[in-house]
LOFI-674511 format. One record per residue (C-alpha): chain; residue number from 1; z, y, x; residue in one letter. Coordinates in steps of 0.02 Angstrom, whole numbers, plus 50000, padded with zeros to 5 digits. Last residue first. Layout:
<atoms>
A/NUM/Z/Y/X/A
...
</atoms>
This chain:
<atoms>
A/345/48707/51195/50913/X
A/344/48555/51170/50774/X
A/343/48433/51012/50762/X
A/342/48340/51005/50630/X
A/341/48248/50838/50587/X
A/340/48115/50856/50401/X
A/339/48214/50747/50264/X
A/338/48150/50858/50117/X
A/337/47994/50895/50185/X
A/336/47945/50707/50251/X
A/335/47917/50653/50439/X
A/334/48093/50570/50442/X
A/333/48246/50664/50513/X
A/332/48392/50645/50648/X
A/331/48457/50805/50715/X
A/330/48561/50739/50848/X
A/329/48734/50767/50784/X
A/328/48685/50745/50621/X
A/327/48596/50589/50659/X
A/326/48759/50510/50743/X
A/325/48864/50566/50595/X
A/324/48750/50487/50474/X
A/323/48742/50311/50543/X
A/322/48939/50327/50574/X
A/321/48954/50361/50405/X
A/320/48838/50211/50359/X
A/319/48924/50081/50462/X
A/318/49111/50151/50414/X
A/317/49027/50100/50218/X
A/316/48996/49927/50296/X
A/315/48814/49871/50295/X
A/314/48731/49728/50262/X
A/313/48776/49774/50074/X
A/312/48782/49625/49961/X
A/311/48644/49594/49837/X
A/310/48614/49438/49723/X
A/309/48575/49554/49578/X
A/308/48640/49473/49434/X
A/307/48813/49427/49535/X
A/306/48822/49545/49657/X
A/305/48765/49696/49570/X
A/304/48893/49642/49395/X
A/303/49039/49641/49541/X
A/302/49013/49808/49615/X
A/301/49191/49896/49537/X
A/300/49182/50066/49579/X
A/299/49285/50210/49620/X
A/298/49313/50345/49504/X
A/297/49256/50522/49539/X
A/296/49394/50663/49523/X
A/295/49421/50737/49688/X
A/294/49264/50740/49721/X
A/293/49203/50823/49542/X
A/292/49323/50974/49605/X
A/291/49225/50996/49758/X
A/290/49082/50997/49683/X
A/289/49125/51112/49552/X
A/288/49189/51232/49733/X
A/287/48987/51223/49761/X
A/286/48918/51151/49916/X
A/285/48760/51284/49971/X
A/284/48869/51370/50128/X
A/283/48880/51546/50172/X
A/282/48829/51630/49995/X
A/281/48944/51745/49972/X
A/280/49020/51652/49819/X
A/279/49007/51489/49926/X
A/278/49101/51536/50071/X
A/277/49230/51620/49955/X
A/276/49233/51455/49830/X
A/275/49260/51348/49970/X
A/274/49379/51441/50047/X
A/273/49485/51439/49864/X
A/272/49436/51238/49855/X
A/271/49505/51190/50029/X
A/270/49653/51325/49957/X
A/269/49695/51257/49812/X
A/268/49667/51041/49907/X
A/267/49839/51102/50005/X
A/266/49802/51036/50164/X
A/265/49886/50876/50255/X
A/264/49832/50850/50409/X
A/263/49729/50708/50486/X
A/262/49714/50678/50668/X
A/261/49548/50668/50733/X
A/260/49457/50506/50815/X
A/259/49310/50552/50692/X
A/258/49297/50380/50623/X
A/257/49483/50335/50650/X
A/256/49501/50532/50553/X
A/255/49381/50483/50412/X
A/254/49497/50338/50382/X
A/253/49661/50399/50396/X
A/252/49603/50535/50278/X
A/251/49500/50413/50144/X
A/250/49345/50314/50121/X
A/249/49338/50136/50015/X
A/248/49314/50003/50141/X
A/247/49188/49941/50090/X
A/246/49007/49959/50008/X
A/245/48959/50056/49850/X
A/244/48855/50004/49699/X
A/243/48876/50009/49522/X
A/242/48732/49927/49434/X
A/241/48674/49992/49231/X
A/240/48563/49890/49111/X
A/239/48454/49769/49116/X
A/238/48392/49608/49229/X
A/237/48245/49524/49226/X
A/236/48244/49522/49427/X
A/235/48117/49597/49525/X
A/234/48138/49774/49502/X
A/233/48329/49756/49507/X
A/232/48301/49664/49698/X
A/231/48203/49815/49763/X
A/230/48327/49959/49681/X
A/229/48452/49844/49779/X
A/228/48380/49846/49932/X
A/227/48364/50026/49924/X
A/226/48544/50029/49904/X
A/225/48575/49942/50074/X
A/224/48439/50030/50163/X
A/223/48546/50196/50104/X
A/222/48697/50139/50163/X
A/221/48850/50146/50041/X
A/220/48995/50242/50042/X
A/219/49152/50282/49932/X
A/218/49303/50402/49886/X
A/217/49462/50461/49932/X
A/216/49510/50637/49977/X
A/215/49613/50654/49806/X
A/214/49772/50765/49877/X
A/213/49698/50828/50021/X
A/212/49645/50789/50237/X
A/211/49637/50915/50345/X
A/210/49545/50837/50505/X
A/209/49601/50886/50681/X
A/208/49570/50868/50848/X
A/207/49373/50914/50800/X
A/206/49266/50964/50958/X
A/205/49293/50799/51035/X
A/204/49250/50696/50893/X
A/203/49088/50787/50903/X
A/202/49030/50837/50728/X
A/201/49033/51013/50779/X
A/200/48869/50976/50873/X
A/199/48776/50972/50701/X
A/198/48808/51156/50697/X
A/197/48798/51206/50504/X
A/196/48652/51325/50507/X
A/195/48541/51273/50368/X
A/194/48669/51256/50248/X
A/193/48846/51120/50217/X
A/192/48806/51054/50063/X
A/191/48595/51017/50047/X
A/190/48564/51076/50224/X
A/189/48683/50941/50305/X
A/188/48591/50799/50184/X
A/187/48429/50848/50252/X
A/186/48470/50831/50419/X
A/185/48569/50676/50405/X
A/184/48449/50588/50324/X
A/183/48367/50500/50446/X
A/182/48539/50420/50500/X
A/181/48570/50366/50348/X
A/180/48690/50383/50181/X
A/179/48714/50374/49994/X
A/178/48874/50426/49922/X
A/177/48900/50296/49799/X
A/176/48781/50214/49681/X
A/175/48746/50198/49504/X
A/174/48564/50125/49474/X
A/173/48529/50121/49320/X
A/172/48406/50001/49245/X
A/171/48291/49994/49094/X
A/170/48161/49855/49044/X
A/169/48047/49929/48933/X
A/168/47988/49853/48757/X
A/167/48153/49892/48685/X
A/166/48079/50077/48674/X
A/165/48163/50179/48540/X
A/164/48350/50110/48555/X
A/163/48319/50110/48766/X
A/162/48261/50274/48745/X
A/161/48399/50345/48634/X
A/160/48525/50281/48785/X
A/159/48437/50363/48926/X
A/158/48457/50531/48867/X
A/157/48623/50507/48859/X
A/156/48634/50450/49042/X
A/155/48531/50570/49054/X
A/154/48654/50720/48999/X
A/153/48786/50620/49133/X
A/152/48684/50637/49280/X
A/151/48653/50827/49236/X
A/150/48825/50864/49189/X
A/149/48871/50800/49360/X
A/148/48752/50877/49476/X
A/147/48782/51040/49372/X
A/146/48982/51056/49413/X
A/145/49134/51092/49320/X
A/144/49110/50949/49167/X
A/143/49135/50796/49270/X
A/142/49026/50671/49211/X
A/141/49016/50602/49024/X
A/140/48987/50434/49081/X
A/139/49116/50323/49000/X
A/138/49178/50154/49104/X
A/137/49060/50005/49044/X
A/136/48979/50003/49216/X
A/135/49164/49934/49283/X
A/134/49306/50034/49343/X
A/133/49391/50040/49500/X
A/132/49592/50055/49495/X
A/131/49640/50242/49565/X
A/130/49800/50221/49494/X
A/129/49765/50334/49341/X
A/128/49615/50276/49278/X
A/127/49431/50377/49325/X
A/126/49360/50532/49299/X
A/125/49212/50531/49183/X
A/124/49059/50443/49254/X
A/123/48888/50523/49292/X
A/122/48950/50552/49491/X
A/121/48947/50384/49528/X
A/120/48763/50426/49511/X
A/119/48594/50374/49413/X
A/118/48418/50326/49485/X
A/117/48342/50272/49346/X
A/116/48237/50078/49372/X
A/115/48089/50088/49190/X
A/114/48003/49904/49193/X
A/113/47877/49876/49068/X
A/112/47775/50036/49055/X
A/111/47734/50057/48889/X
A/110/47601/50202/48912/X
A/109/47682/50320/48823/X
A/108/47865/50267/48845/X
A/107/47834/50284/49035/X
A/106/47748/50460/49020/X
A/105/47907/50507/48904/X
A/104/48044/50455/49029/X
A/103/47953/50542/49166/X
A/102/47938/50704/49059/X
A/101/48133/50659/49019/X
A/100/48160/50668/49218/X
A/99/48087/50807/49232/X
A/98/48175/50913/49099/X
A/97/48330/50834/49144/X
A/96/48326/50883/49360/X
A/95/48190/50963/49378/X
A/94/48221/51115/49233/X
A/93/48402/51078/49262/X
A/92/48378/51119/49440/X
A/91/48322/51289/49408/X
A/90/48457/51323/49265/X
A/89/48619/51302/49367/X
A/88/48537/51438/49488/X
A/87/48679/51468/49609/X
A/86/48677/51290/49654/X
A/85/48493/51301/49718/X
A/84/48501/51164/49727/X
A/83/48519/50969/49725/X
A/82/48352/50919/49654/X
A/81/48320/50748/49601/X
A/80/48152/50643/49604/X
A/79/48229/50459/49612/X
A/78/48141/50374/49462/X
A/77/48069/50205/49489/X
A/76/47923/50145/49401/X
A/75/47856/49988/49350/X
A/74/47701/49899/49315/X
A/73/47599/50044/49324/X
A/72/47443/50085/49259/X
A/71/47465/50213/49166/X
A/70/47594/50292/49273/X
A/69/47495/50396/49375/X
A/68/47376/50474/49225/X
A/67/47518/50517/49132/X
A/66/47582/50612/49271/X
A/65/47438/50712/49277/X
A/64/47426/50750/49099/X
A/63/47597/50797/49092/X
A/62/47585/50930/49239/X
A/61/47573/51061/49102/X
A/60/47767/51130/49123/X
A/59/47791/51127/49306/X
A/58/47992/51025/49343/X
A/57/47891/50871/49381/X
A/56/47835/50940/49564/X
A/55/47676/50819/49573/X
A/54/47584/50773/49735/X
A/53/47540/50601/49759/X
A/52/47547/50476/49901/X
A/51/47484/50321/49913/X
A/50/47578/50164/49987/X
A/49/47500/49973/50050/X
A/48/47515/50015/50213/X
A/47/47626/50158/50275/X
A/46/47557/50320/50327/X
A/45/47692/50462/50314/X
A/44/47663/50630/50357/X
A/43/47713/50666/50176/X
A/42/47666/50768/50034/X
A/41/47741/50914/49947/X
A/40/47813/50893/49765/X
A/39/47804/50704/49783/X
A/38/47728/50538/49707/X
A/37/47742/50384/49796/X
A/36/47622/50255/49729/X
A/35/47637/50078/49792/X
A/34/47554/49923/49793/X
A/33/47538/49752/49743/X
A/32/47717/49708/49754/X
A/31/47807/49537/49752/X
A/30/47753/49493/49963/X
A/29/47870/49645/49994/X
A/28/47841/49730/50142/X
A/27/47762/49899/50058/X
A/26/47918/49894/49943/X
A/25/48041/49908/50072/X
A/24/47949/50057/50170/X
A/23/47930/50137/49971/X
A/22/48132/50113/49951/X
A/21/48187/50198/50134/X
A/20/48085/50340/50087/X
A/19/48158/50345/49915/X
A/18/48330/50331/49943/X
A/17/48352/50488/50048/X
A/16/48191/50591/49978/X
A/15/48004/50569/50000/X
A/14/47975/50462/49845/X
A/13/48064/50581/49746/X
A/12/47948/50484/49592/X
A/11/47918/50301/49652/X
A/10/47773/50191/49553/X
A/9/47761/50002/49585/X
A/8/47592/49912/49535/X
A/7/47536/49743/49548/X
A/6/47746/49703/49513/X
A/5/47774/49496/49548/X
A/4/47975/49440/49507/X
A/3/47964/49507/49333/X
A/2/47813/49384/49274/X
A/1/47721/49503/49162/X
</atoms>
C-alpha cells in the first residue's frame, strides 16, 4: 500500500472535537477513498464521501460488528474517548481502555496497516524542573490522581506490546495539547464546567479579575490544526509518537490580555479545596485530580511533527482560545450529540 493513497479511512469518536473536524478533512482529500465514521449515536451530518456507523465500543459483544468495519480498512484512527462521568472512575475505563483495546484487537485481526491513537499531553509524567519542554521520549506514566491520565498512560502501555506483536501495522500517537474550536465550545463547557455554566460569564466585561496560581501554565492548539496533523501522519510512512501544541505557551498574564482581566494571585489549596466542594456535591463535572494533573503537565517540544510531518499550526494557541471563548459565549455547536450548541445566560 502506497502510504500517501488510503481507499479506506476508518474514524472511531468520529463525532467528537477532533474527529468532526478530521472526517470534513478527510472527505477533501484527493489521498482518501472514503470514510467511515463510527459513533455511539449518529450524526446530522451529510458530508460526501463519509458513512456513519453506530457502535458504543464500551458494549461487551459489539466485537463482531466492529470487526466487520475495519476489515476493510486501510487505516483507522482512534479518537472515541469518554471524559465522564468522573464520579464513576470505572464507567469510562470500560470506554476508555477496554474500548480502545477492542479497537486495538479488531485492527490486529484483520492487519490493518496503518493504526493513528489519539493520545494526550496528559499521558506524560510531570515534567523537568524549569518548566523546559520535553521530547516524545519523556516517560508516560500520567499523573496518578486523576482517571483521564491513568487512562492515557495504561494505553500508552498497551500500545507498546502491540507494536512488539504486530510490526505489520504502522502505529502513531498523536500527543496534543488542549484541543480547541469554536464548535466545540459547548461540549467542552459541559464536559468541566456542567450544563449550566453561563456562557455569558465569559464576557471580558463581566470578569475584572482572573486568579491566577502557582503552575497556571500550559498549552493550546486548534483543533483544525491537529486534525491536520492526524491527516498528514496517515499519509506519511511515519511511526511513532507527535507532540503537538501551538504558541505562545498559556499563562496568567496571558489568559488575563485574552480576557482583558487583571490577574491575582490565589493560593492553588484553596482553587483545588473549592474545586473539590463543587465537585464532591456534584456542582461542576472537573475533578480536583484534574486540577492537580494541570498543574503538573509538561510542555512540549513539537520539533519531530514539524520535521516528519511537515505541519505547522495556522493557528496561534491565543487564535484557538479566542475561537473557543467566542463559541462559548454564543453557544457554538456542530449537528453531532456530543458537540450539540447550548446556549445558557
Amino acid at each position: 500500500m502506497n502510504p500517501s493513497t488510503l481507499s479506506r479511512v476508518v474514524v472511531t469518536g468520529a463525532t467528537g472535537n477532533v474527529g468532526t473536524s478530521l472526517v470534513r478533512l478527510l472527505a477533501r482529500e484527493p489521498g482518501v477513498g472514503s470514510v467511515l465514521g463510527i459513533a455511539r449515536r449518529r450524526p446530522g451530518l451529510d458530508l460526501p464521501g463519509v458513512e456513519w456507523a453506530e457502535l458504543d465500543l464500551s458494549h461487551e459483544g459489539d466485537e463482531p460488528r466492529l470487526a466487520q468495519y475495519v476489515a476493510d480498512a486501510d487505516a483507522v484512527v482512534h479518537l472515541a474517548w469518554r471524559f465522564g462521568p468522573t464520579h464513576d472512575p470505572v464507567e469510562t475505563w470500560r470506554t476508555n481502555v477496554l474500548g480502545s483495546v477492542r479497537v486495538f484487537d479488531a485492527v490486529a485481526a484483520a492487519r490493518v496497516p496503518v493504526l493513528v491513537h489519539a493520545s494526550s499531553v496528559g499521558a506524560y509524567s510531570p515534567g523537568p524542573e524549569g518548566g523546559a519542554p520535553v521530547s516524545e521520549s519523556w516517560p508516560t506514566h500520567g499523573w496518578p490522581g486523576a482517571a483521564y491520565t491513568r487512562e492515557k498512560a495504561y494505553l500508552e502501555r498497551v500500545l507498546d506490546t502491540f507494536e512488539r506483536d504486530h510490526p505489520q501495522t504502522r502505529v502513531v500517537r498523536m500527543r496534543p495539547a488542549f484541543l480547541f474550536k469554536e464548535e466545540s465550545a459547548s461540549g467542552q463547557r459541559r464536559i468541566f464546567a456542567g450544563r449550566f455554566f453561563p456562557g455569558q460569564l465569559m464576557r471580558p466585561e463581566l470578569l475584572p479579575l482572573l486568579p491566577e496560581f502557582q503552575g497556571l501554565r500550559f498549552q493550546v492548539l486548534h483543533t483544525e490544526d491537529a486534525a491536520d496533523a492526524y491527516r498528514r501522519a496517515l499519509l506519511r510512512d511515519v511511526r511513532g509518537a507527535f507532540n503537538l501544541a501551538a504558541e505562545p505557551v498559556i499563562d496568567g498574564p496571558t489568559l488575563g490580555g485574552l480576557l482583558n482581566a487583571k490577574p491575582v494571585k490565589v493560593p492553588a489549596g484553596a482553587v483545588r479545596g473549592a474545586l473539590s466542594a463543587a465537585w464532591r456535591l456534584r456542582l461542576v463535572p472537573a475533578s480536583p485530580g484534574l486540577f492537580d494533573a494541570l498543574r503538573h503537565l509538561p510542555l512540549l517540544a513539537t520539533e519531530r511533527a514539524r520535521r516528519e510531518l511537515g505541519w505547522d499550526p495556522a493557528s496561534s494557541s491565543l487564535d484557538a482560545l479566542e475561537a473557543f471563548l467566542r463559541g462559548v459565549r454564543a453557544g457554538a455547536g456542530d449537528d453531532t450529540a456530543p458537540l450539540a450548541g447550548h446556549r445558557i445566560g
